[in-house]
N, CA, C and O of each residue as an XYZ file, in Angstrom:
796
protein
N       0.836     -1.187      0.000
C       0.000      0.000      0.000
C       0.879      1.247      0.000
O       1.616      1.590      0.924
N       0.675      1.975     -1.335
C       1.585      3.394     -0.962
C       0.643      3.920      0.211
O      -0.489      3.645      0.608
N       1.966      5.084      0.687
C       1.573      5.988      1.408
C       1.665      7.396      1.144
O       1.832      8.191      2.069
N       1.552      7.822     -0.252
C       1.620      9.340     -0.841
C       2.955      8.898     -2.066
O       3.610      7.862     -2.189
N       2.968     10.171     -2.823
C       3.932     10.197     -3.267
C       5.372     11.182     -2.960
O       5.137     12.362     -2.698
N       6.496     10.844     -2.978
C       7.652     11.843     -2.481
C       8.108     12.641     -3.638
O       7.977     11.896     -4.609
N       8.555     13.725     -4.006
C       9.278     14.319     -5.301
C      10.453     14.800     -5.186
O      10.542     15.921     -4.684
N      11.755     14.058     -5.638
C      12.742     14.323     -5.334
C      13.397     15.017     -6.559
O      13.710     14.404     -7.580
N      13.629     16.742     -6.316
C      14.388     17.321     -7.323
C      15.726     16.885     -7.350
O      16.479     16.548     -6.436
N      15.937     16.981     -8.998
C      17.102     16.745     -9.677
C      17.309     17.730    -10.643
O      16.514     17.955    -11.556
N      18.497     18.398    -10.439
C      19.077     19.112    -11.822
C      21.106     19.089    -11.929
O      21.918     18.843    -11.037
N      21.235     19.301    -12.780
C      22.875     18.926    -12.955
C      23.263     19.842    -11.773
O      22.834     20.873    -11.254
N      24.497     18.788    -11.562
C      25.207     18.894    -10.007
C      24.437     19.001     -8.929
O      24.813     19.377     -7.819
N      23.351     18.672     -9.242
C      22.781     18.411     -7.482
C      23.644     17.055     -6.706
O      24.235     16.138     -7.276
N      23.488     17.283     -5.283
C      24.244     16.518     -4.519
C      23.642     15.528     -3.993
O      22.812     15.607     -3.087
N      24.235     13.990     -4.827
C      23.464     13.077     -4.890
C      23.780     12.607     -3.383
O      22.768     12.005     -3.025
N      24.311     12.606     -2.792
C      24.459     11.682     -1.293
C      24.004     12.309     -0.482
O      24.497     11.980      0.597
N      22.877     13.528     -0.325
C      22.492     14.057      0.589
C      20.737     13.461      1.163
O      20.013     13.626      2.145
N      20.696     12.778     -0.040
C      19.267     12.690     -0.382
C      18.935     11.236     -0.375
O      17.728     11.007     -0.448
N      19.847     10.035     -0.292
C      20.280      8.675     -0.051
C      19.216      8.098      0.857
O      18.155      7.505      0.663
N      19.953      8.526      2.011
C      19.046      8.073      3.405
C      17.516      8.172      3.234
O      16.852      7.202      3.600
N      16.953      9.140      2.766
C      15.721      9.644      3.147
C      14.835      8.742      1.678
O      13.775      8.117      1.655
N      15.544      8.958      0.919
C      14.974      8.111     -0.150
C      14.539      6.629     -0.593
O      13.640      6.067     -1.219
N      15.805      6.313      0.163
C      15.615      4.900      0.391
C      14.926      3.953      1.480
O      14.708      2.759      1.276
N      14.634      4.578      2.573
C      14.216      4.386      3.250
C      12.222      4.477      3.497
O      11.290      3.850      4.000
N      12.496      5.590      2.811
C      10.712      6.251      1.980
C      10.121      5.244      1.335
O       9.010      4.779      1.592
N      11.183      4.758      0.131
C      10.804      3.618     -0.618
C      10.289      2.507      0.177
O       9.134      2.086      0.120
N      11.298      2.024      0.981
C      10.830      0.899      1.937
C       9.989      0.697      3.055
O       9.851     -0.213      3.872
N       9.337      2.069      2.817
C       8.102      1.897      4.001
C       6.717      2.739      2.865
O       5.929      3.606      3.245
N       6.779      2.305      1.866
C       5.954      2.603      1.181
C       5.307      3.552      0.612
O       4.133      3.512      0.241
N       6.344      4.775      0.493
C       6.138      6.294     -0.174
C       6.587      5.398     -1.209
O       7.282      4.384     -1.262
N       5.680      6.433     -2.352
C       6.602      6.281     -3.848
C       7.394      7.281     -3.903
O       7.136      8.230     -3.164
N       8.431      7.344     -4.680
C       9.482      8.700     -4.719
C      10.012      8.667     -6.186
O      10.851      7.865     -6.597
N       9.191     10.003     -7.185
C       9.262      9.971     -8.221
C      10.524     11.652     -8.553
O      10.529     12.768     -8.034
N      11.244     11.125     -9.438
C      12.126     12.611     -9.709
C      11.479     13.261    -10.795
O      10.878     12.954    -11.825
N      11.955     14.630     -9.953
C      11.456     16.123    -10.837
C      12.365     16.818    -11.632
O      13.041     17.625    -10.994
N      12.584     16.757    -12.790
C      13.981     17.951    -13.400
C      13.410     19.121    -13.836
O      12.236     19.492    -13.811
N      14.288     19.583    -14.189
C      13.851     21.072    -14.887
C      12.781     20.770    -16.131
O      11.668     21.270    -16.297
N      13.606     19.612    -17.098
C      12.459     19.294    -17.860
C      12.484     17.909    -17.999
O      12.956     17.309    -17.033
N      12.076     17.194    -19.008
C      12.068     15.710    -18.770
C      13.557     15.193    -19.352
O      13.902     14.040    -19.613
N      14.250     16.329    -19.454
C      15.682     15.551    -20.245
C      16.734     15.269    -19.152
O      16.857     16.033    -18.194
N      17.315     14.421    -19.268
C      18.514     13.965    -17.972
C      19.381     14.937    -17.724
O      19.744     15.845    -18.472
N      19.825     14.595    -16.169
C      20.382     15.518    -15.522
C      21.731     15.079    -15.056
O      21.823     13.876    -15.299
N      22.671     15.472    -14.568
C      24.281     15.228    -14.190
C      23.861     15.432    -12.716
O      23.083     16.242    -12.213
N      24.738     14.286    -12.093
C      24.740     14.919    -10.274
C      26.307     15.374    -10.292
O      27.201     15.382    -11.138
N      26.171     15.768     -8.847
C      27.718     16.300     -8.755
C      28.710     15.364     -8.687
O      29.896     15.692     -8.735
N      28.139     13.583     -8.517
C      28.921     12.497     -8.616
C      28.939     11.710     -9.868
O      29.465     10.634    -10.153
N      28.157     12.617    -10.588
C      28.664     11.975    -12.259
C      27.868     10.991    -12.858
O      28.113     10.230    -13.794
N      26.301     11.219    -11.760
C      25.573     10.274    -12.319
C      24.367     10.735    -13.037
O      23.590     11.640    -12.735
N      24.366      9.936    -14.041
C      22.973     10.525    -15.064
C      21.744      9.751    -14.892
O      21.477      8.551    -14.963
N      20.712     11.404    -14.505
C      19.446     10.749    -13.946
C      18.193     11.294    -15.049
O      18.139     12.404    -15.579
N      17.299     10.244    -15.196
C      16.620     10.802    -16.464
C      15.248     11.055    -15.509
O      14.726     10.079    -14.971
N      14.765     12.219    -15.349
C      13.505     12.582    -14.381
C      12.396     12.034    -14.745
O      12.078     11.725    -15.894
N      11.767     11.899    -13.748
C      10.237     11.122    -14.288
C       9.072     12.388    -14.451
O       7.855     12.248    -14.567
N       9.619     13.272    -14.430
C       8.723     14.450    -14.084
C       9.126     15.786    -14.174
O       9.611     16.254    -13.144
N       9.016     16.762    -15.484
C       9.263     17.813    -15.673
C       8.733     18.767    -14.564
O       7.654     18.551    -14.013
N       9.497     19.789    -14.264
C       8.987     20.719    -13.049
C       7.828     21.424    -13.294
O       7.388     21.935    -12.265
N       7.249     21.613    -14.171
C       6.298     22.798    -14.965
C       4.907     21.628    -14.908
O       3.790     22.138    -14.822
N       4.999     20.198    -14.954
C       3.850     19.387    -14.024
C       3.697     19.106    -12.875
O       3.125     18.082    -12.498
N       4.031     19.700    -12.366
C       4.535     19.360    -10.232
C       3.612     20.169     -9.717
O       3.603     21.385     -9.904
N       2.752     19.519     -9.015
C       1.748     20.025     -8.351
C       1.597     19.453     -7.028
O       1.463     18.229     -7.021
N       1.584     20.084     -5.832
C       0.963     19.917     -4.514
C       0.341     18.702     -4.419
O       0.891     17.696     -3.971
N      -0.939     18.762     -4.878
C      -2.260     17.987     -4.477
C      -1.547     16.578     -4.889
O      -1.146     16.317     -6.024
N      -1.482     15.909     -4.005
C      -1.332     14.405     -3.972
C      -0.035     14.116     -3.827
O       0.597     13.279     -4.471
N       0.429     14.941     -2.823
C       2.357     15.249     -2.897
C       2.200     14.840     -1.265
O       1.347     15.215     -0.461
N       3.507     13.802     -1.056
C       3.482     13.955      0.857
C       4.456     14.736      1.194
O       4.526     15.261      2.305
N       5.518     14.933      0.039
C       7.171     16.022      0.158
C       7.678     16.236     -1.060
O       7.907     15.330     -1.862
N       7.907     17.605     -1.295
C       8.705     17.939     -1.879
C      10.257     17.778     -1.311
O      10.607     18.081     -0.170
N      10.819     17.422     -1.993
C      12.852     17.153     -1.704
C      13.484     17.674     -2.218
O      13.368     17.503     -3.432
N      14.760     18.819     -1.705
C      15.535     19.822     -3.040
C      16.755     19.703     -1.752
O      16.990     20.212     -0.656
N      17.420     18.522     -2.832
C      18.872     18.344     -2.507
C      19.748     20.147     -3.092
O      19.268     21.042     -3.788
N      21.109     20.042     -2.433
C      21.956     21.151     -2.417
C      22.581     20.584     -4.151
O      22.410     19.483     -4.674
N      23.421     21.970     -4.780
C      23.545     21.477     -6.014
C      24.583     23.474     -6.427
O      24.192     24.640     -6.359
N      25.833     22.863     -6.787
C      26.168     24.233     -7.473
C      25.926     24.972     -7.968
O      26.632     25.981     -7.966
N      24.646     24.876     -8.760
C      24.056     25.584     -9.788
C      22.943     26.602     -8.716
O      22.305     27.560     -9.153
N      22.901     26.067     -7.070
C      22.230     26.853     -6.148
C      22.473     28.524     -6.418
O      21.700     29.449     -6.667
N      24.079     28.418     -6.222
C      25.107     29.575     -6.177
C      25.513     30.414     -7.078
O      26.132     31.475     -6.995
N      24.933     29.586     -8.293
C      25.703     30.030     -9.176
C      24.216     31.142    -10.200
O      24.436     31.483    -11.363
N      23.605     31.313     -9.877
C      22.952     31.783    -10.737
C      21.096     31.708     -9.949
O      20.703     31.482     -8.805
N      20.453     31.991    -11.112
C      18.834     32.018    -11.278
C      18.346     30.721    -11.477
O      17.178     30.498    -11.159
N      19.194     29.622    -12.056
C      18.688     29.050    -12.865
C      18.127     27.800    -12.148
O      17.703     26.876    -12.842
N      18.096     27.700    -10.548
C      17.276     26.853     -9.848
C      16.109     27.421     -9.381
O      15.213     26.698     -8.947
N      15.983     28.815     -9.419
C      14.885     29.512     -8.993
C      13.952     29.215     -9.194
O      13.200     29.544     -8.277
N      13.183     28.407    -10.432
C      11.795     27.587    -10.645
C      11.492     26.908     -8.837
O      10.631     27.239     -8.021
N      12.392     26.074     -8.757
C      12.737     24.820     -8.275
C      12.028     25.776     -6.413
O      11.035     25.524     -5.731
N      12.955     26.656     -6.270
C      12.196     27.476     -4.740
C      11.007     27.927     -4.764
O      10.282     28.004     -3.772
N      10.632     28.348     -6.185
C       9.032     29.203     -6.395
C       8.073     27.857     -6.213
O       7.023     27.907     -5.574
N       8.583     26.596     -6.880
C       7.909     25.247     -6.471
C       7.177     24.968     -4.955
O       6.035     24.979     -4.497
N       8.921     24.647     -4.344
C       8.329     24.986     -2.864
C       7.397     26.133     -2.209
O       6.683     25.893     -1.236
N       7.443     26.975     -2.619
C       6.570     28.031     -2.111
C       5.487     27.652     -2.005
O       4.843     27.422     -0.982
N       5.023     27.501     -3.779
C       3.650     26.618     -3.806
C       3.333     25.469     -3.188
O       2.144     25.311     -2.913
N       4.095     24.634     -2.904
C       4.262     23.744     -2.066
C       3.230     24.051     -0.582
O       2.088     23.675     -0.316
N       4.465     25.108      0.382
C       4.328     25.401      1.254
C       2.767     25.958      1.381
O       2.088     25.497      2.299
N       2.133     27.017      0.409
C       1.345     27.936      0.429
C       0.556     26.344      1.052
O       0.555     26.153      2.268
N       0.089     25.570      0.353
C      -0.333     24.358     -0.176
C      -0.863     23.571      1.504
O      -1.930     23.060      1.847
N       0.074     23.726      2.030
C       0.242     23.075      3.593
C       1.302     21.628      3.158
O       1.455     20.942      4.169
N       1.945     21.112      2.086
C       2.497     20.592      1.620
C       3.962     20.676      1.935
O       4.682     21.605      1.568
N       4.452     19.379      2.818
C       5.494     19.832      3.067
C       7.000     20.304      2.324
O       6.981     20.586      1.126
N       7.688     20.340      2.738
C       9.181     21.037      1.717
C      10.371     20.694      2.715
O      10.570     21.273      3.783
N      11.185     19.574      2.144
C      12.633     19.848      2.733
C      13.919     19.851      2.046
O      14.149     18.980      1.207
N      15.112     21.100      2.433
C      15.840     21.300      1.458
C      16.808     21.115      2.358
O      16.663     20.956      3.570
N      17.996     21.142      1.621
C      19.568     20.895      2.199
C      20.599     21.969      1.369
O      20.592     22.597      0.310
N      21.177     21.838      2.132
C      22.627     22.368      1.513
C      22.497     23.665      0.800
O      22.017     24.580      1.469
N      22.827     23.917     -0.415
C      22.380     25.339     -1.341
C      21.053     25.162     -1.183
O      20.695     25.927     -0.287
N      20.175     24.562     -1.583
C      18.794     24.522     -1.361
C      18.022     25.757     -0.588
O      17.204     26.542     -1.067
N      18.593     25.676      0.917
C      18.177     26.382      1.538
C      18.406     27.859      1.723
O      17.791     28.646      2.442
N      19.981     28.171      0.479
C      20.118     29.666      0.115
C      18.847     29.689     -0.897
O      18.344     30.812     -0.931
N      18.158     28.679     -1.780
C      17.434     29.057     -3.053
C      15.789     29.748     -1.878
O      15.055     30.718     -2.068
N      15.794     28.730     -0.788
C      14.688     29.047     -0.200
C      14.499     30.868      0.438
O      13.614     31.719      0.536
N      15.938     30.704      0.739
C      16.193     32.429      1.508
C      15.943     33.050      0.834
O      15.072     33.900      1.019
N      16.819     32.863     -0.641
C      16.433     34.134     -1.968
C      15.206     34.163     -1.882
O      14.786     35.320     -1.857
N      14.150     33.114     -1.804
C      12.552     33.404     -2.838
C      11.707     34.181     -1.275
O      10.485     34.316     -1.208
N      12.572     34.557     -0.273
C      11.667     34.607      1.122
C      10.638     33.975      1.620
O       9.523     34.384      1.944
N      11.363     32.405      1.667
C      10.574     31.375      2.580
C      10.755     30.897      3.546
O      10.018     30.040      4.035
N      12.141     31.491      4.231
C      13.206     31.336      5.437
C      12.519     32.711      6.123
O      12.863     32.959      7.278
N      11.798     33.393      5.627
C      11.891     34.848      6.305
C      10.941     35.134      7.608
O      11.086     36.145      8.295
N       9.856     34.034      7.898
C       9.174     33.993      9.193
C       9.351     32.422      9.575
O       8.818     32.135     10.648
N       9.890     31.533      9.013
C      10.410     29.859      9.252
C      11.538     29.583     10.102
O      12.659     29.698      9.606
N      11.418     29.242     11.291
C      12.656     28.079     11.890
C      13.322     27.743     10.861
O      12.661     27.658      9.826
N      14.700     27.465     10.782
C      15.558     26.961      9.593
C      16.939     26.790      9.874
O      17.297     27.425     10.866
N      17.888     26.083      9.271
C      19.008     25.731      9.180
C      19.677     25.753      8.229
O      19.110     25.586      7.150
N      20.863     25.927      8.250
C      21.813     25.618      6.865
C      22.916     25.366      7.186
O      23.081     24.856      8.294
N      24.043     25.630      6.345
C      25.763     25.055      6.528
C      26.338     25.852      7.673
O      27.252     25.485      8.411
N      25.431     27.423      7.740
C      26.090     28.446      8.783
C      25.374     29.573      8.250
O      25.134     29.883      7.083
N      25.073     30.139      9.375
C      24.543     31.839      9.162
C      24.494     32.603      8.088
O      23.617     33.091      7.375
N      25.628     32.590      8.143
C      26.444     33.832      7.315
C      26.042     33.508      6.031
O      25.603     34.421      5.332
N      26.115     32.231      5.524
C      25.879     31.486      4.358
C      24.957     32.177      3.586
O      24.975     32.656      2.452
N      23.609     32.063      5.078
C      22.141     32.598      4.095
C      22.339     34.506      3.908
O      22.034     35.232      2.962
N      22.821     34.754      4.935
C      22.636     35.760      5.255
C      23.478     36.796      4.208
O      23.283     37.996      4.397
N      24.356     36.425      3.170
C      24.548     36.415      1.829
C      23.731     36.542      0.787
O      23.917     37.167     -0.257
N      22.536     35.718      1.236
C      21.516     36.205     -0.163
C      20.863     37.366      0.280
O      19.909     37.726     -0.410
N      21.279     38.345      1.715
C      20.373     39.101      2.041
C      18.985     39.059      2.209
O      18.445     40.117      1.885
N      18.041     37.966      2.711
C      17.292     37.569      3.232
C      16.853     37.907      4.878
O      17.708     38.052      5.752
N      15.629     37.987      5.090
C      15.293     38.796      6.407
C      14.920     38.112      7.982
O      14.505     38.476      9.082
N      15.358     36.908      7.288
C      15.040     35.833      8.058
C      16.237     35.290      9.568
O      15.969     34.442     10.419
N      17.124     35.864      9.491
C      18.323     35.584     10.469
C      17.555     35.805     11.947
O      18.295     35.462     12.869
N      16.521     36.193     12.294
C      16.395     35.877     13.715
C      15.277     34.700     13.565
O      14.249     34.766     14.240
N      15.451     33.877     12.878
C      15.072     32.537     12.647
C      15.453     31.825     12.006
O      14.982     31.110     11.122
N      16.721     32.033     12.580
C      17.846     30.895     12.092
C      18.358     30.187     13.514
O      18.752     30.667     14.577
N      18.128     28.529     12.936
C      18.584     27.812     14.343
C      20.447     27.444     14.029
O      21.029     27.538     12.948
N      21.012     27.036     15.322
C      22.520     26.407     14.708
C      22.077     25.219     15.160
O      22.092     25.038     16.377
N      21.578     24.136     14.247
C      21.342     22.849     14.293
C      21.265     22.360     13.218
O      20.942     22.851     12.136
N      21.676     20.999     13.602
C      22.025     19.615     12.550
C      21.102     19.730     11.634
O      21.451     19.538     10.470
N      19.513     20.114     11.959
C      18.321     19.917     10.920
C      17.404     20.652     11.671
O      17.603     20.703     12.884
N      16.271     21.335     11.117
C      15.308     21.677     11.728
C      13.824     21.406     10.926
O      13.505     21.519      9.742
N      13.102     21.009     12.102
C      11.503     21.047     11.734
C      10.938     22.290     11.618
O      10.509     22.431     12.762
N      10.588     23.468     10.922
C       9.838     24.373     11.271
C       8.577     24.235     12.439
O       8.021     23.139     12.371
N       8.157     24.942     13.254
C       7.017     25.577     13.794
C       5.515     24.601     13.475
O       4.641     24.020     14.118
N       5.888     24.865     12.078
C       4.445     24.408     11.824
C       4.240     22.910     11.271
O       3.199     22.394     10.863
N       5.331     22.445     11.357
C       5.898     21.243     10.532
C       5.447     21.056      8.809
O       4.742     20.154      8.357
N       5.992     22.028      8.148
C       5.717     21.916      6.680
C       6.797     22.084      6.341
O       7.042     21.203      5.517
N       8.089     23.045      6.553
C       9.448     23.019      6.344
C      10.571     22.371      7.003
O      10.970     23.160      7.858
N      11.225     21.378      7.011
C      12.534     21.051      7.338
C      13.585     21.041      6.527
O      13.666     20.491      5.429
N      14.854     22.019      7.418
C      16.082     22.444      6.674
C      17.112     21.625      7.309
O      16.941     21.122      8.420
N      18.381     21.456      6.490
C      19.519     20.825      7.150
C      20.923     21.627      6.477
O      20.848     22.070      5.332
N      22.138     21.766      7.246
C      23.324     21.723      6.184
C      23.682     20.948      5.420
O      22.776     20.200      5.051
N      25.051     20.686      4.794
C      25.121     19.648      3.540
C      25.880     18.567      4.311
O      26.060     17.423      3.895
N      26.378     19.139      5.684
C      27.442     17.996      6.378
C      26.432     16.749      6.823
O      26.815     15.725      7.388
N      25.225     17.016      6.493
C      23.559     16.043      7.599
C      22.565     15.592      6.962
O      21.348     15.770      7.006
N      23.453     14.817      6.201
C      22.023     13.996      5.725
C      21.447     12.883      6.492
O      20.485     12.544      5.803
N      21.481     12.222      7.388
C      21.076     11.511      8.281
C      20.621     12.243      8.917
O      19.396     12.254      8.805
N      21.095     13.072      9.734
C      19.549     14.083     10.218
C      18.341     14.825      9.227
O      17.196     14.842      9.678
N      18.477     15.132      8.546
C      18.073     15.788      7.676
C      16.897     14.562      7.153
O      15.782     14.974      6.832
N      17.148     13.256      7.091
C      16.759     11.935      7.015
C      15.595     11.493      7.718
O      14.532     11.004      7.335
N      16.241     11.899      9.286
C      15.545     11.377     10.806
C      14.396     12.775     10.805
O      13.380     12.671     11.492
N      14.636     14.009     10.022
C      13.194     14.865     10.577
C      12.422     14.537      9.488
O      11.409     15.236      9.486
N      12.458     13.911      8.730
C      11.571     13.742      7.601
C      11.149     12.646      7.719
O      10.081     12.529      7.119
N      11.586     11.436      8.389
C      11.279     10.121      9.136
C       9.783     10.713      9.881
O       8.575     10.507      9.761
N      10.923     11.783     10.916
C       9.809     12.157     12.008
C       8.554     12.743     11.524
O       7.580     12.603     12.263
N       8.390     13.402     10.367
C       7.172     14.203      9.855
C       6.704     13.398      9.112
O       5.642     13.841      8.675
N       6.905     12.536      8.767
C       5.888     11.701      7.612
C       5.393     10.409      8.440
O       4.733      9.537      7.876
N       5.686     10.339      9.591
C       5.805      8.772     10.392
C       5.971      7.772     10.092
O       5.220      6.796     10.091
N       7.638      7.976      9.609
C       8.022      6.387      9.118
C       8.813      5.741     10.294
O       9.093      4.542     10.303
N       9.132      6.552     11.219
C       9.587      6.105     12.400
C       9.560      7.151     13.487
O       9.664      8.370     13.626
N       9.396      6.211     14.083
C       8.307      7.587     15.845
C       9.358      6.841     17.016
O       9.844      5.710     17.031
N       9.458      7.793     17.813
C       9.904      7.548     19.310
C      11.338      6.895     19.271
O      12.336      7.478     18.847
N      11.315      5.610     19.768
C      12.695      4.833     20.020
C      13.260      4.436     18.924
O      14.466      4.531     18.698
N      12.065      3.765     17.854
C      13.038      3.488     16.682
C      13.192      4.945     16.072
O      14.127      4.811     15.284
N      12.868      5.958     16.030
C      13.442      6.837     14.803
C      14.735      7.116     16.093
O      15.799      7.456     15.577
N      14.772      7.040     17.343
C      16.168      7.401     17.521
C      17.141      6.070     17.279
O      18.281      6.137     16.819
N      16.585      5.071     17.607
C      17.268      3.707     17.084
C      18.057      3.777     15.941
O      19.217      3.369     15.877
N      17.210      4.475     14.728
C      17.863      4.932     13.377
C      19.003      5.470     13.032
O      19.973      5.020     12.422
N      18.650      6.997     13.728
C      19.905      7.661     13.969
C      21.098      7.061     14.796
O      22.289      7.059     14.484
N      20.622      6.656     15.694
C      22.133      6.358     16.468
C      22.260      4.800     15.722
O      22.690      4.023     16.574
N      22.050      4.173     14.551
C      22.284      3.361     13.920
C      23.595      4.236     12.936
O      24.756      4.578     13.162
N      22.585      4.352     11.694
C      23.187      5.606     10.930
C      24.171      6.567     10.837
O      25.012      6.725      9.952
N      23.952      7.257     11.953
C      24.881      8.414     12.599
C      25.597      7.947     13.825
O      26.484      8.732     14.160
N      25.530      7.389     14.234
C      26.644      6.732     15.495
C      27.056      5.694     15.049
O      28.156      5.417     15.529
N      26.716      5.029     14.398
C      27.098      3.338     14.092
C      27.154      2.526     15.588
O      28.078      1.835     16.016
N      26.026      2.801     16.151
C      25.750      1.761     17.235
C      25.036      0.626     17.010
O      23.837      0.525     16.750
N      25.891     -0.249     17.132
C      24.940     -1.473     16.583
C      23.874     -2.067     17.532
O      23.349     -3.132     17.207
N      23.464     -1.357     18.861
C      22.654     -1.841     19.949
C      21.363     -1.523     19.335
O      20.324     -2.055     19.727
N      21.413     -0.400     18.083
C      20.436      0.215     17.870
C      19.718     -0.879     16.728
O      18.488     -0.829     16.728
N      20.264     -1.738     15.878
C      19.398     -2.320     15.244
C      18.831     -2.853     16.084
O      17.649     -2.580     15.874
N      18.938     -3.827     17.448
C      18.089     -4.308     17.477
C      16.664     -3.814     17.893
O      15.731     -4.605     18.038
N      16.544     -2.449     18.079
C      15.245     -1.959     18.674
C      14.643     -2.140     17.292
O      13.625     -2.802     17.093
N      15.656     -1.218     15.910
C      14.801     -1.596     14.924
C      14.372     -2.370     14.276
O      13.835     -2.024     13.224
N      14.429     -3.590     14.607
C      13.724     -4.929     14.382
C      12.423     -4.973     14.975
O      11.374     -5.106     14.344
N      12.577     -4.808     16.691
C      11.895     -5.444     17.199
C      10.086     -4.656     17.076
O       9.128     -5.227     17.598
């Protein structure tokens, strides 16, 4: 039985290992997780892998969405040319639809002013505070954050396992002991922790 569908953006040099954890794991508890590109033609990651999208951005719609996903990606920094990709989320957000970004991602979110009344995170302050965005007294220094209202969660690019575990936590693919079981699987490499997640 699915449980919604996930939309994981892709465009050249996005950063494919940020987005691993959360994806695979989605899959295996029964989200579908379909990719979005700019258009339907394949895309380059920053590890050299070619991904052919299942889903041009200009058909991406909210209604029947459980997350939008916008991995970090050079092309964040470098220009306009992910800006579709934040105006997405917006709609997203407007939507009550959730949105979680990483890495550059979350400068694309600052530029479009969706960081600007949101709890949020990134690589470091200063980072966002570069795109000149109005949002710095709602900026957390943490691994990942849930927004307020739980529709936005942000992370830096060093956290994808957290970044993983709040999107676990908001969609309820794992609650209480096992989603910390996870993490301190994952991110600690404690092996005491599989066994909770078995049991």
């Amino acid at each position: 039985m699915t449980r919604g569908t996930v939309y994981l953006a892709v465009y050249d040099t996005y950063a494919d290992w940020e987005t691993g954890h959360a994806t695979a794991h989605l899959t295996q508890h029964g989200f579908t997780v379909r990719t979005v590109g700019p258009t339907a033609g394949p895309v380059t990651s920053m590890g050299g892998l070619t991904v052919h999208p299942g889903l041009a951005l200009p058909e991406l719609r909210p209604e029947g969405s459980a997350l939008l996903i916008l991995p970090g990606a050079g092309l964040w920094d470098a220009g306009d040319e992910l800006a579709p990709f934040a105006r997405a989320a917006g709609t997203f957000l407007d939507a009550g639809v959730p949105v979680a970004a990483i890495c550059g991602a979350t400068a694309g979110l600052a530029r479009e002013g969706l960081l600007d009344e949101r709890a949020h995170t990134s690589a470091v302050s200063f980072y966002l505070a570069a795109t000149g965005y109005r949002g710095g007294a709602h900026y957390v220094d943490a691994d990942a954050v849930t927004d307020e209202d739980g529709v936005l969660i942000t992370a830096g690019p060093t956290e994808p396992v957290a970044f993983a575990r709040e999107i676990f936590a908001l969609l309820g693919v794992f609650e209480g002991e096992k989603l910390d079981a996870w993490y301190r699987l994952f991110h600690d490499s404690d092996p005491s922790a599989y066994e909770v997640l078995q049991g």
